[in-house]
ZAVO-710772 format. One record per residue (C-alpha): x, y, z; residue in one letter. Coordinates in steps of 0.1 Angstrom, whole numbers, plus 5000, padded with zeros to 4 digits. Each point is the difference from the previous one (the first is absolute). Layout:
XYZA ...
END
This chain:
729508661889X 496549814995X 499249685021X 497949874969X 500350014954X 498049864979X 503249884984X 503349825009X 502549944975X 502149745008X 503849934983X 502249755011X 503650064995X 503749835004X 502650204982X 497750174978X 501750395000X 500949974973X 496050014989X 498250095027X 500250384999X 498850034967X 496749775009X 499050215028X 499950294985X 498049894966X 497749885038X 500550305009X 498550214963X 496949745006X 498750275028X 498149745012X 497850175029X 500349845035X 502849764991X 503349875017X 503149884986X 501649685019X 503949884991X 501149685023X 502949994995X 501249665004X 503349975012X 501450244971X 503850044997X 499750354980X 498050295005X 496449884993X 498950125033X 501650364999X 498450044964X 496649885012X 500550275030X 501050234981X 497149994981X 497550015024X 498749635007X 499749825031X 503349785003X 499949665019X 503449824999X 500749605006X 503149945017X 500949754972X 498749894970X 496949815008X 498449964966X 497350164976X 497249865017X 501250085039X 500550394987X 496249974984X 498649905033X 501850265020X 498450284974X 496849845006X 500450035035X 501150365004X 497350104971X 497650255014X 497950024971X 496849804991X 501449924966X 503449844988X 501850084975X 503049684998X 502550084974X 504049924992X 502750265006X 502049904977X 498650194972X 498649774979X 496350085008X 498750394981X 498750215036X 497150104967X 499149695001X 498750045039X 496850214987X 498849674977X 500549755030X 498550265024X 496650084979X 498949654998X 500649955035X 496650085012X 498549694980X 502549745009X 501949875028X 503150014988X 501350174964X 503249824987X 502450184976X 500149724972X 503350034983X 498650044959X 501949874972X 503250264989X 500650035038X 503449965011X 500449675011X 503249725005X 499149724975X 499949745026X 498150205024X 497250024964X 499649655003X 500449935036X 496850255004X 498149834972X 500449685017X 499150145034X 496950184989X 498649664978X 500349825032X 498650245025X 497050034974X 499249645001X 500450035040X 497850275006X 497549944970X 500750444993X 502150084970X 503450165013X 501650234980X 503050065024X 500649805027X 503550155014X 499350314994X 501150285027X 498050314993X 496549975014X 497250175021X 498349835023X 498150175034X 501950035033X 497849785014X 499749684974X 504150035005X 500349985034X 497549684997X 502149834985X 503350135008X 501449695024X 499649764968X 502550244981X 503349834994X 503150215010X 500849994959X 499750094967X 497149784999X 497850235024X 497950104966X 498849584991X 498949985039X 498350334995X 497949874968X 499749665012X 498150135034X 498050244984X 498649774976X 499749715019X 498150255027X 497350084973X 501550364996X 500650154971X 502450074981X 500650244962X 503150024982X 501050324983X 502350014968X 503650185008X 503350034989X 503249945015X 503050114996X 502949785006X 501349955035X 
END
């Protein structure tokens, strides 16, 4: 097995077997050279980890549910490649999508998956996200498309930065943007779809 990738892929999970095998393996048709797959599991009930196994990916498992954010910083953590690929388990972010994120990476910082209009998305979650990216705008003076979204690429090294400022919560992805642009780094958001989750 190599020490080193170029890429890490990164999927938080808690009770997602229901979706998780069929998101690693559209990872898995990407044939993305030099890449590894990361599942923490965190504190699952079900057979998230055994599906992630089973599929090939490294598997790190919390003893109890700590929260989105805690099971992000353990992927960053164990990451051996140079690049990070962050992205939901649950099934509601297209593995196609990885390529778009992943090809303006050289250019930028960090490249956000911006959830475009017809994406699947809870009404008051719309309007919660409209209100959070107006005011994150006006904080950071940088026009953000998506503030809370999940799937992102970012280096191994810009992550680890910042990684003790990460809350243990859903809210990992608004520290994220915050610190970046606050730090003078930048930032591009790429269109995407979502399905629901």
């Amino acid at each position: 097995m190599a020490d080193r990738y170029e890429i890490s892929i990164i999927l938080p999970v808690f009770n997602e077997a229901q979706n998780l095998g069929v998101v690693l393996k559209g990872l898995q048709s990407l044939q993305l050279p030099s890449s590894e797959m990361i599942v923490v599991d965190d504190g699952s009930t079900d057979s998230s980890a055994e599906i992630a196994q089973n599929a090939g990916a490294k598997v790190i498992c919390h003893p109890y549910n700590i929260g989105n954010g805690a099971a992000i910083k353990s992927g960053i953590r164990a990451a051996k490649g140079k690049i990070l690929v962050l992205m939901d388990g649950d099934g509601q972010h297209r593995p196609d999508d990885v390529r778009k994120l992943l090809k303006e990476a050289g250019r930028y910082h960090m490249v956000v998956g911006a959830r475009a209009k017809g994406s699947k998305l809870r009404f008051h979650r719309y309007v919660a996200n409209l209100v959070y990216n107006a005011f994150a705008s006006f904080v950071t003076k940088f026009k953000v498309d998506d503030l809370t979204s999940g799937f992102r690429v970012l280096s191994r090294r810009d992550a680890l930065r910042f990684i003790d400022l990460l809350p243990n919560t859903f809210s990992y992805p608004s520290t994220l943007t915050l610190a970046f642009l606050r730090s003078g780094l930048t930032v591009k958001y790429v269109p995407i779809q979502t399905r629901s989750a």
